[in-house]
C-alpha positions in Angstrom: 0.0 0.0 0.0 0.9 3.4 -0.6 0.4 5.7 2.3 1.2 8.5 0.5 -2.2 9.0 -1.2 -3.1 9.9 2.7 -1.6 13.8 2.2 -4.5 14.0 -0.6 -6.9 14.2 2.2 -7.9 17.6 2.9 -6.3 18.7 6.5 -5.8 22.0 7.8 -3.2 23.0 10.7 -5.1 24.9 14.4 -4.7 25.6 17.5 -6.9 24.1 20.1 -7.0 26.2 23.7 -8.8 24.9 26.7 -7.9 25.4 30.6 -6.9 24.2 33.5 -7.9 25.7 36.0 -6.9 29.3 35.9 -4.0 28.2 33.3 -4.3 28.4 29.6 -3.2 25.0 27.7 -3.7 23.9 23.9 -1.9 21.5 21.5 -2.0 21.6 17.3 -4.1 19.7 15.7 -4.6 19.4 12.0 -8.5 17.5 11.9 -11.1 20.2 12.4 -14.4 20.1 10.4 -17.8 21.8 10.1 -20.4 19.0 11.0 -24.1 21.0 11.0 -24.5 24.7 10.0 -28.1 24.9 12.0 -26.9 24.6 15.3 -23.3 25.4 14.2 -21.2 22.4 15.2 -17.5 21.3 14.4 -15.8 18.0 15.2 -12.1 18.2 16.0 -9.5 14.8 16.8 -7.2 15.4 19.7 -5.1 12.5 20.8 -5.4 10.9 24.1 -1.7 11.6 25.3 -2.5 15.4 24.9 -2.8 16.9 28.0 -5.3 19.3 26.3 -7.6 16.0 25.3 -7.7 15.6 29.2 -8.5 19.3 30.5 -11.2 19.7 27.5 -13.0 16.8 29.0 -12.9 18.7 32.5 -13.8 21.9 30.9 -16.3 20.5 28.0 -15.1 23.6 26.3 -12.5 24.7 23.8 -11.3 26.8 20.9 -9.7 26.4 17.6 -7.6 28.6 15.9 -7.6 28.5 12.5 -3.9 29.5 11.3 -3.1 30.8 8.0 -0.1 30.6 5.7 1.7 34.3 7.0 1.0 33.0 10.5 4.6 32.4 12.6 5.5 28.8 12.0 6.9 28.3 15.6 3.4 28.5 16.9 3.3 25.3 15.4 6.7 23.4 17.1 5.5 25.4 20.4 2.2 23.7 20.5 3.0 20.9 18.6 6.1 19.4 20.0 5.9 19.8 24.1 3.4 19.5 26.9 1.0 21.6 28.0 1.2 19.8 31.6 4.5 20.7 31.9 5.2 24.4 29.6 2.7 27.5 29.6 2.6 27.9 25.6 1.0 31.1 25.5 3.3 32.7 27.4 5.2 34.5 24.2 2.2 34.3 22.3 -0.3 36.8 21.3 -3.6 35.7 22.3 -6.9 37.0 24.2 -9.8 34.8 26.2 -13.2 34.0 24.7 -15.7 32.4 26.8 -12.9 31.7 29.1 -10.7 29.6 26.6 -7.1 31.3 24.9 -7.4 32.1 21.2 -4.5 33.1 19.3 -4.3 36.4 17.8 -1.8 35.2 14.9 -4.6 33.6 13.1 -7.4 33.5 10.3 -9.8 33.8 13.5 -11.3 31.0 15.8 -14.7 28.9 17.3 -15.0 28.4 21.0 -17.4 25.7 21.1 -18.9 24.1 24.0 -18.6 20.0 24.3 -22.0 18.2 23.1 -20.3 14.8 22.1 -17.3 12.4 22.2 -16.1 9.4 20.3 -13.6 7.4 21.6 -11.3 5.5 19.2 -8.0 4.0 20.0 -5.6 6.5 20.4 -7.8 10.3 19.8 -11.2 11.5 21.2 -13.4 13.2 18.5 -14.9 16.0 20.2 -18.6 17.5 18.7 -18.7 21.0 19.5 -21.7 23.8 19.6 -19.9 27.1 18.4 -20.5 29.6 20.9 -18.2 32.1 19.6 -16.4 33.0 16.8 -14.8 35.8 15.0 -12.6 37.1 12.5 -9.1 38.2 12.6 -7.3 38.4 9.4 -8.3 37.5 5.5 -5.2 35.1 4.7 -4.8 32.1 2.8 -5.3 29.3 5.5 -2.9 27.3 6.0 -3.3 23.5 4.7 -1.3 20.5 6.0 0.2 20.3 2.5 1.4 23.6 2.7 3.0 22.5 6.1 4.7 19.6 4.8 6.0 20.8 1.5 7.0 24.5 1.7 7.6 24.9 5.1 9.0 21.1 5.2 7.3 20.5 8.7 6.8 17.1 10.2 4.4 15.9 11.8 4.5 15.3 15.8 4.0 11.3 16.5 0.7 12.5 18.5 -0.6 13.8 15.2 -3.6 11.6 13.5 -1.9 11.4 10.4 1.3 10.4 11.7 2.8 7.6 9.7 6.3 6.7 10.2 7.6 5.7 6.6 6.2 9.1 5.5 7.6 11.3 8.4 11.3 9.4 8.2 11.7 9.9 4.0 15.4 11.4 4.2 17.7 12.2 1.6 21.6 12.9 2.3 23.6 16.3 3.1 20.1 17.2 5.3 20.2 18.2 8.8 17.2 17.3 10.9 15.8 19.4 14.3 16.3 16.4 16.9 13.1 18.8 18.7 10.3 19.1 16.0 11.4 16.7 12.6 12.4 19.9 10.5 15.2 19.2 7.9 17.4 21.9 6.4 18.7 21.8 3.1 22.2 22.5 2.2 25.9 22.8 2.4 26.4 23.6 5.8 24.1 24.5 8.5 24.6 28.0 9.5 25.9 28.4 12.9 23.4 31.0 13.5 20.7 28.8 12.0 17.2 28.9 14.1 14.5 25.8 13.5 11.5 27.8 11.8 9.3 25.5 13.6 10.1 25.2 16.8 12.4 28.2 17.2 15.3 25.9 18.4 19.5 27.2 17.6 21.9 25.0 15.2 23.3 22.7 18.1 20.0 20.8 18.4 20.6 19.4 14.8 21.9 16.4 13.5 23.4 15.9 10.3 21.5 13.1 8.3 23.8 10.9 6.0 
C-alpha cells in the first residue's frame, strides 16, 4: 500500500486552547471540520496523550484557531512538540480569552465551542462541539497541512492523526534534521546561527543526516 495518497486528504493546521484551571493550555491539531450549519457544530481529533484532550473533558469547552499561511511557524513546534502539563505555551504568544478559553491572535480567526459529544477510538477523542463564539481576525490564505509539509517542510509530531512513520522518516543525504520538531534543512552547511523555523530551536539541536 501506498500511504502517501493519505496527504491527498484535505487537513488544515489549528490551535486548540482549553484550561486548566486558571492556566491556559492547547496543543495543534490538523483534523477540524464543520459537521451541521443549523446549530453550528465542528468535530475536532485530539489524541489521548495530549494533556489538552484531558483538561477539554474537564472543561467541555474549547477553541480552535484556525492558522493561515503568514501566520509564525513556531506556533506550530511550540504547540505541537511539548506538553501543555508541563510548559505554559502562551506565554510569548499573542492571544486573548473568549468564553474563558485562549485564542491566538496570529490567526485567520477561531470557534470556541462548548462539548455536546465524544467518540472514543484507540488512540484520539473526537470532540462535537456547539460554536458559541467565533470571530474574525485576518483575511489570509489558511494554511493547509500540504502547505506544512512541502513549503515549510514540517513534520508531523508522532501525536498527530496522520502520523505515519515511513512518511515522516523519508530522508535524503547532506540534510540536517531538528532532533526537537522533525524539520530538515537543506544545504551545504548549516549555519551556525541557524534557528529551527518551527520550533524556534539554535543549530546545536541538529543532526546531520547521511
Amino acid at each position: 500500500m501506498n500511504n502517501k495518497i493519505l496527504r491527498d486528504l484535505s487537513y488544515g493546521v489549528y490551535v486548540v486552547g482549553s484550561k486548566d484551571g486558571e492556566r491556559n493550555v492547547g496543543c495543534t491539531i490538523n483534523t477540524a471540520v464543520q459537521i451541521t450549519s443549523t446549530p453550528a457544530t465542528i468535530a475536532i481529533s485530539v489524541n489521548k496523550e495530549n494533556y489538552t484532550n484531558e483538561c477539554i473533558k474537564k472543561t467541555n469547552k474549547f477553541s480552535v484557531s484556525i492558522l493561515n499561511e503568514k501566520s509564525d511557524p513556531t506556533i506550530i513546534g511550540t504547540f505541537g512538540f511539548s506538553s501543555s502539563r508541563d510548559n505554559d505555551k502562551f506565554k510569548d504568544v499573542s492571544h486573548e480569552e473568549i468564553e474563558s478559553v485562549p485564542v491566538l491572535k496570529d490567526s485567520n480567526g477561531y470557534v470556541v465551542c462548548e462539548v455536546i459529544s465524544t467518540l472514543e477510538t484507540d488512540t484520539h477523542t473526537i470532540f462535537v462541539g456547539k460554536i458559541i463564539a467565533m470571530e474574525k481576525y485576518q483575511d489570509e490564505t489558511p494554511m493547509t497541512y500540504k502547505y506544512y509539509h512541502e513549503v515549510l517542510k514540517g513534520t508531523s509530531p508522532k501525536k498527530a492523526p496522520t502520523y505515519v512513520e515511513d512518511i515522516e522518516t523519508e530522508i535524503k543525504a547532506s540534510r540536517w534534521k531538528c532532533t526537537m520538531c522533525g524539520y530538515i534543512y537543506e544545504g551545504e552547511e548549516l549555519p551556525l546561527d541557524f534557528t529551527c523555523p518551527i520550533c524556534g530551536q539554535p543549530s546545536e539541536v541538529f543532526v546531520k543526516i547521511d
